[in-house]
C-alpha positions as CSV (number, residue, x, y, z in Angstrom):
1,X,65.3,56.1,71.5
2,X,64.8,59.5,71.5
3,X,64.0,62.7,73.8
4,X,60.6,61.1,75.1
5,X,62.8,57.5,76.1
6,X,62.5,58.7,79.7
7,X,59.6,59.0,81.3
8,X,56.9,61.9,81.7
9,X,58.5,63.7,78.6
10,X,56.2,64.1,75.0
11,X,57.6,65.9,71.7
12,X,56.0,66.7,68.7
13,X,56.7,68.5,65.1
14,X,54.4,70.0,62.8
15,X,55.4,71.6,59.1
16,X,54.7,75.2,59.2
17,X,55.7,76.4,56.1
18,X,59.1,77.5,56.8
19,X,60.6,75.0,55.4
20,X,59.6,74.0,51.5
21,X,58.2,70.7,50.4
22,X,55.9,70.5,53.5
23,X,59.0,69.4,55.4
24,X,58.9,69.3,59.3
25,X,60.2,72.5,60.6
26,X,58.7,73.4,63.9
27,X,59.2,71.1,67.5
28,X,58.3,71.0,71.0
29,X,59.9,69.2,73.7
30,X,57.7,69.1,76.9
31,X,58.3,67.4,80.7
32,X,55.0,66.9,81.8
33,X,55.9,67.0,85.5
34,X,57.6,69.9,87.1
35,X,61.8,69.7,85.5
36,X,65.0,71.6,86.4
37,X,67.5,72.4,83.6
38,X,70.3,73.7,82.5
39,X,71.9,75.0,79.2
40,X,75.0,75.7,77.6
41,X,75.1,78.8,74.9
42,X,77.5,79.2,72.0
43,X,80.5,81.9,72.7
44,X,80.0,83.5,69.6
45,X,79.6,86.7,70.8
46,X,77.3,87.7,67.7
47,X,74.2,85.5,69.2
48,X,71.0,85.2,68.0
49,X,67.9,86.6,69.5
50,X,66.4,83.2,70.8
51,X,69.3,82.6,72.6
52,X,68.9,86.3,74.5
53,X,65.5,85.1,75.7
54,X,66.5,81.4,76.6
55,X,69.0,83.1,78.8
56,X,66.7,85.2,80.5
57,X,64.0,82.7,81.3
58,X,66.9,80.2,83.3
59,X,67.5,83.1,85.5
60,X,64.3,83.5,86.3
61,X,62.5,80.1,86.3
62,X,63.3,76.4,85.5
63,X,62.7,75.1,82.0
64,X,60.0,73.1,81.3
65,X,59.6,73.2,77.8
66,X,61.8,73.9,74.3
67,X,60.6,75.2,71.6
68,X,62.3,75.1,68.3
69,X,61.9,75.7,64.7
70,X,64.5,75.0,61.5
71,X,64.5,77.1,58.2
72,X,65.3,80.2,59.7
73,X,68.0,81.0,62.4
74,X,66.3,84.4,64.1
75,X,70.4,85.8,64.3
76,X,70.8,89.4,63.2
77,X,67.2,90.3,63.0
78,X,67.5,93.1,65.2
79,X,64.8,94.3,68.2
80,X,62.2,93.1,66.0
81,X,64.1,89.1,66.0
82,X,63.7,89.5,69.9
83,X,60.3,90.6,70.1
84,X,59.4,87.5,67.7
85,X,61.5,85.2,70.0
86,X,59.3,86.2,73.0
87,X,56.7,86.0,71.1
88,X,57.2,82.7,70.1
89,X,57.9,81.5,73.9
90,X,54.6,83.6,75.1
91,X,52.2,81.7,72.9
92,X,53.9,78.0,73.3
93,X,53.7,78.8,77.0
94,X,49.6,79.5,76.5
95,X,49.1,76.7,74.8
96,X,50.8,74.4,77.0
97,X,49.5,76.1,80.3
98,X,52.6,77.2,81.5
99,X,54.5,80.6,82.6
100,X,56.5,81.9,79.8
101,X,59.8,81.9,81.6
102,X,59.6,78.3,81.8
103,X,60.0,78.0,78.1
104,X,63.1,78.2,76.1
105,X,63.6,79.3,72.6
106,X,65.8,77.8,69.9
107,X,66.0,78.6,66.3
108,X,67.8,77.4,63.0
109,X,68.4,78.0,59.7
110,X,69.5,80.7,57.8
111,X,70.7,84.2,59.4
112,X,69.9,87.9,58.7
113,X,66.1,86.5,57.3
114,X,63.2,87.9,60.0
115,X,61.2,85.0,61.7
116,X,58.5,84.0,59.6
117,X,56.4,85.0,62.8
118,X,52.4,84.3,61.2
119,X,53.7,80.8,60.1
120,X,55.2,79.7,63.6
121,X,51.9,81.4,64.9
122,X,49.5,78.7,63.1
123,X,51.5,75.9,63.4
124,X,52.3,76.0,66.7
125,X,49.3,74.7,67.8
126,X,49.6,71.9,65.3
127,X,52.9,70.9,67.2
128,X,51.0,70.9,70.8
129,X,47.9,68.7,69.2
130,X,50.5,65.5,68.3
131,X,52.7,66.3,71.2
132,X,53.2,62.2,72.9
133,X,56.0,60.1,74.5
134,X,56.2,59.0,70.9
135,X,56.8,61.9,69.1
136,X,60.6,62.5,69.8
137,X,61.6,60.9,66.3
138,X,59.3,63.6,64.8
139,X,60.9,66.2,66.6
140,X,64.7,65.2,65.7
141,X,63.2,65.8,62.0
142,X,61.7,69.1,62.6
143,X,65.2,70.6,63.6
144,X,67.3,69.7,60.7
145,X,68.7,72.0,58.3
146,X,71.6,70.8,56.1
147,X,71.4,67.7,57.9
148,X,71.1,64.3,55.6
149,X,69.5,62.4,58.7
150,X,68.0,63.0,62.2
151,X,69.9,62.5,65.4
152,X,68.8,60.0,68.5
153,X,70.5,58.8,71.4
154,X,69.2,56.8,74.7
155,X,71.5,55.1,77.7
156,X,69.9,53.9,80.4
157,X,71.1,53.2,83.9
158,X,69.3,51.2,86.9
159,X,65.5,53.0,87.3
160,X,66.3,55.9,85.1
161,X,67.2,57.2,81.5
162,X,68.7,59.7,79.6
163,X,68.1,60.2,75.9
164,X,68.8,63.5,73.4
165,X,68.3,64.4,69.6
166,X,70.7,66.8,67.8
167,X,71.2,68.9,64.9
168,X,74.0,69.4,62.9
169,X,76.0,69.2,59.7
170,X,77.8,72.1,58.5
171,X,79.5,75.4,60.7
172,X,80.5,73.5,63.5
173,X,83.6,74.0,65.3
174,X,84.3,73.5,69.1
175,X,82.6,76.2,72.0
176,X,80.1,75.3,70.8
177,X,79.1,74.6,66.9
178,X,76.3,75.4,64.7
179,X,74.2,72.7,67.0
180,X,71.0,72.2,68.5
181,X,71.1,69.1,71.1
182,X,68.1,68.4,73.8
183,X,68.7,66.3,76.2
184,X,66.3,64.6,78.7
185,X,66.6,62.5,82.0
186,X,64.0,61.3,84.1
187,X,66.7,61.2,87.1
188,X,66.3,64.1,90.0
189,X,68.8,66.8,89.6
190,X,68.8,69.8,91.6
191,X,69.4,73.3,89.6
192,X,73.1,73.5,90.5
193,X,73.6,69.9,89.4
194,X,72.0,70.2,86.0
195,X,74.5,73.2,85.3
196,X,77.5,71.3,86.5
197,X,76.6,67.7,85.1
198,X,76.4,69.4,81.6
199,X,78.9,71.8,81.2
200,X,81.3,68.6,82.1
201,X,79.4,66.6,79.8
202,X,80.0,69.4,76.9
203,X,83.1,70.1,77.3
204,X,84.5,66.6,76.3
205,X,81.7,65.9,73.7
206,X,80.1,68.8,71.3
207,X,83.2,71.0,72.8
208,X,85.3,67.9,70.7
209,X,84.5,68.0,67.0
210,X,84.7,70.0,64.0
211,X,83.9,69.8,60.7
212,X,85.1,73.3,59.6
213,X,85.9,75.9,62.1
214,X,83.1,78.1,62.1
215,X,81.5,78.6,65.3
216,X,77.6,79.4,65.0
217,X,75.6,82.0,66.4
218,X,72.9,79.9,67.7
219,X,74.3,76.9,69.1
220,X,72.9,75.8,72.6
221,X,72.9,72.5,74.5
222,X,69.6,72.3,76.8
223,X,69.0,69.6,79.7
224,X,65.9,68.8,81.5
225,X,65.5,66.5,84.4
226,X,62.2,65.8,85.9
227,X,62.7,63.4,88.3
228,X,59.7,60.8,87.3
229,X,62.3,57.6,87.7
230,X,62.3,58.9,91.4
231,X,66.0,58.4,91.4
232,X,68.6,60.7,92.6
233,X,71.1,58.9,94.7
234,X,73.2,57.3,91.7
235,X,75.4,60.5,90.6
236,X,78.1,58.9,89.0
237,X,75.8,56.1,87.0
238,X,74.6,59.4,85.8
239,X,77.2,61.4,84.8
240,X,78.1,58.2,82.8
241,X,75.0,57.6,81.1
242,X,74.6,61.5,80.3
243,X,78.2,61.4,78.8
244,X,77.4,58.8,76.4
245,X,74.5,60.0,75.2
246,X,76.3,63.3,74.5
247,X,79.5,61.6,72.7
248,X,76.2,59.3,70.7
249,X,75.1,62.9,69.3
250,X,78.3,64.3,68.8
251,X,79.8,61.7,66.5
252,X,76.6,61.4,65.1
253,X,76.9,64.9,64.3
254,X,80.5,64.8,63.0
255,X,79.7,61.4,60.6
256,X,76.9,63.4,59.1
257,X,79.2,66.6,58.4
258,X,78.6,68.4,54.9
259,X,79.9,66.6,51.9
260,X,82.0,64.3,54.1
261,X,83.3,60.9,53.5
262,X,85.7,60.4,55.6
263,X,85.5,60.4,59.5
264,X,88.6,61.3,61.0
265,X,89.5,60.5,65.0
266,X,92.2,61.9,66.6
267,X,94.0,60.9,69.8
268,X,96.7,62.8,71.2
269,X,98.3,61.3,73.9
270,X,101.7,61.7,76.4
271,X,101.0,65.5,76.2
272,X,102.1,67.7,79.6
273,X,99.0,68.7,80.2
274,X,95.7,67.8,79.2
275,X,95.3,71.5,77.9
276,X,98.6,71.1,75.8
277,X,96.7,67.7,74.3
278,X,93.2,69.6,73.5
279,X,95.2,72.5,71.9
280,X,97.3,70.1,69.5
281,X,94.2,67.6,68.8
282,X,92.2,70.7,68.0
283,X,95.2,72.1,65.8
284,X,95.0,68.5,63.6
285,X,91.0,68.6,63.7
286,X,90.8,72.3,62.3
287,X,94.2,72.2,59.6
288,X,92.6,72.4,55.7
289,X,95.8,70.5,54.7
290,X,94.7,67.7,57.0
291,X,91.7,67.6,55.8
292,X,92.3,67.9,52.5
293,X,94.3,64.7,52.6
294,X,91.8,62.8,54.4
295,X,89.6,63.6,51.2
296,X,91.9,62.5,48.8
297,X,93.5,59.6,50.8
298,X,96.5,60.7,50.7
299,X,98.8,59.7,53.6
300,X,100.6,62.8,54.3
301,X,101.2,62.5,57.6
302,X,103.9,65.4,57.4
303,X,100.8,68.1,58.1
304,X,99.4,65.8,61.1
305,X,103.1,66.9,62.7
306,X,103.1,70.7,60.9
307,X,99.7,71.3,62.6
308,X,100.8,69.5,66.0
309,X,103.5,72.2,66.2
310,X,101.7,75.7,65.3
311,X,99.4,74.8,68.7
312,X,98.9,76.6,71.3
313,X,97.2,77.5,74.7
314,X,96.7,80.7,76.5
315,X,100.0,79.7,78.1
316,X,102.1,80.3,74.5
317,X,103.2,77.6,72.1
318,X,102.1,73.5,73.5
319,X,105.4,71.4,74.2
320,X,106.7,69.2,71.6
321,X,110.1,67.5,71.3
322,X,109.9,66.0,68.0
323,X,112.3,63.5,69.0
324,X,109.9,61.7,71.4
325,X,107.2,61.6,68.7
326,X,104.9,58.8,67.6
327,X,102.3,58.7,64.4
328,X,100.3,56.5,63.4
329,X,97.3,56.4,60.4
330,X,94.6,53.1,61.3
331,X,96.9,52.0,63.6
332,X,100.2,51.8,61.1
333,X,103.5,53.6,62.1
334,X,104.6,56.4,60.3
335,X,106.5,58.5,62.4
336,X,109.0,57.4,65.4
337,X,111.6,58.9,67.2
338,X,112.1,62.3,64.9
339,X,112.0,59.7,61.6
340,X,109.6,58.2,59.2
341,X,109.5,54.5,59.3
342,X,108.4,54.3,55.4
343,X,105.5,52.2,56.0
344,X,102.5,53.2,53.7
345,X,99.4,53.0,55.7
346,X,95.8,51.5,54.4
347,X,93.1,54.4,54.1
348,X,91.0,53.1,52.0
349,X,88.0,53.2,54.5
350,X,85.5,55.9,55.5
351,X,87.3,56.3,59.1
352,X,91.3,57.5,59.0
353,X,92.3,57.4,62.8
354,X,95.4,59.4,63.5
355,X,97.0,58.8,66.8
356,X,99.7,60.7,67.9
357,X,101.7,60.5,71.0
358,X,104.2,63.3,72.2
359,X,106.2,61.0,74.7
360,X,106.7,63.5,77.2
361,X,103.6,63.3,80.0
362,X,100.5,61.4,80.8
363,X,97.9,63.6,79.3
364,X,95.4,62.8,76.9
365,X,92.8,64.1,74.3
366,X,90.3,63.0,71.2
367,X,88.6,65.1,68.9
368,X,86.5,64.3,65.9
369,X,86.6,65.7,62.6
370,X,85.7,65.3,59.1
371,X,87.5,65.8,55.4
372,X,86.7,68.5,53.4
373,X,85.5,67.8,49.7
374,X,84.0,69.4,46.7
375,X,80.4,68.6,48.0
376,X,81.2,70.8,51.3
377,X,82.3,73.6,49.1
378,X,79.3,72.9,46.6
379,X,76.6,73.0,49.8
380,X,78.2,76.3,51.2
381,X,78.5,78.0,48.0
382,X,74.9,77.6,47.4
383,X,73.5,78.4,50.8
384,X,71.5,81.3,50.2
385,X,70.7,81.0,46.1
């Protein structure tokens, strides 16, 4: 299950020499017939050059191809990162016999370091020679950096399918995170319903996790339909289907998080609004204290409440009457009422689920996050050297 599970779509990788130890670090992802499509960007406002020219190509044509490479991120390289970023689309769209506009342009990898542009040059005809419906496994390979394993999702409904691969491990943090996902259909979407279908689709999936609040510069989600299942009168069987395939990546994402060990789910529910739940469940996903307990099992669910009540929205401080409070750590009660009930919860697992319910409206939210260890600090600490 992969990118090339519905039909008329082919991938391939190729090692270019990017990445050391001949490791795969250069991918296509192709709809053979005609495709519309739709992104979503990062809000960084420090972007990298890729994501300029991705940009410009949707308003000007509809994707039929992605090109990526790992290794490198193109991201404060300057006119020249640009130029390379065109350049990169310009021959991919040569090779494949199609306009230029109709490719888009995703990197990864390190940033401030110039695109290896004579390495991406020779191999990207490797990547077009191997591209087949069996090559998306390859291409969730080719786009991992930090990542300990590759990314595949599929979900099927009636005549059609939608699958995706992902990357992602370390820097991500909600709007969106440091994050490559493609995702493909072979369901008919119209332009204006590939936008809509996957900002919704975002928002309550990759917009949901964090593993340590820092916000990439070259995050993008990218959707393709082409239409080849010749179904386009099931909507809401597709909105469904897309949606899991996005939560599939995102936990996916968050379970493989740098250094973690412990995956940590959050539900805030009985919030006012559904903002006011988002705000607090980011608050708990994001707090180092929270975190830090996760890591060393320690059931201090005192910070779970500290971080619940520093949220906020664009509106001021989220509403929070501490007597209505509920807490709970893998479903044990630690918190009722405005008092502790002494119970000592079990977290010796590699999941801690903290559900917390505010008592005062019907509103709810999740978020996935991750603990933060000695190996997270280790991998960050040693980036560059």
């Amino acid at each position: 299950m992969s990118v090339t599970t519905p039909r008329g779509f082919v991938a391939g990788a190729a090692s270019s020499g990017v990445r050391r130890n001949g490791r795969k670090d250069l991918a296509i992802v192709r709809s053979l017939p005609p495709s519309t499509g739709a992104a979503v960007f990062t809000t960084n406002l420090v972007q990298a050059a890729p994501l300029h020219v991705s940009r410009s190509h949707l308003r000007s044509a509809q994707p039929r191809a992605v090109v990526v490479n790992s290794g490198v991120a193109n991201a404060l390289t300057g006119a020249q990162g640009e130029a390379d970023a065109i350049a990169t689309a310009d021959k991919t769209a040569a090779l494949l016999h199609l306009s230029p506009d109709e490719v888009l342009v995703l990197s990864t990898g390190l940033i401030g370091v110039p695109l290896p542009m004579d390495k991406i040059m020779r191999g990207l005809p490797q990547v077009v020679e191997r591209l087949s419906d069996e090559g998306g496994a390859d291409a969730a390979e080719a786009i991992m950096t930090t990542d300990t394993r590759s990314k595949v999702a599929a979900a099927s409904a009636g005549d059609f399918t939608v699958g995706g691969i992902a990357k992602g491990s370390g820097m991500i943090h909600p709007a969106l995170a440091t994050m490559l996902a493609i995702v493909t259909t072979d369901y008919a979407l119209h332009p204006d319903q590939a936008s809509d279908f996957l900002g919704a689709a975002v928002e309550s999936s990759f917009n949901r996790i964090s593993v340590d609040g820092d916000r990439s510069t070259n995050d993008a989600v990218i959707l393709l339909a082409n239409g080849a299942a010749g179904a386009s009168a099931a909507d809401e069987e597709f909105r469904s289907a897309l949606q899991r395939v996005c939560d599939d990546l995102a936990r996916q994402i968050v379970a493989d998080g740098e250094g973690a060990s412990v995956l940590i789910e959050i539900r805030v529910i009985g919030a006012d609004s559904e903002e006011d739940a988002v705000a607090i469940a980011r608050q708990i996903a994001t707090s180092s204290l929270v975190k830090t307990a996760a890591f060393g099992k320690d059931p201090n669910w005192g910070r779970v409440i500290a971080a619940a009540g520093s949220a906020s929205t664009g509106r001021g401080p989220v509403k929070i009457d501490v007597d209505q409070l509920a807490l709970s750590f893998n479903g044990t009660s630690l918190f009722e009422h405005g008092r502790p009930t002494g119970a000592k919860p079990g977290l010796d697992t590699s999941v801690l689920k903290i559900d917390l319910d505010l008592g005062i409206g019907t509103s709810s939210a999740g978020y996935l996050s991750t603990d933060l260890t000695k190996e997270y600090v280790r991998i960050n600490a040693e980036y560059t050297t």
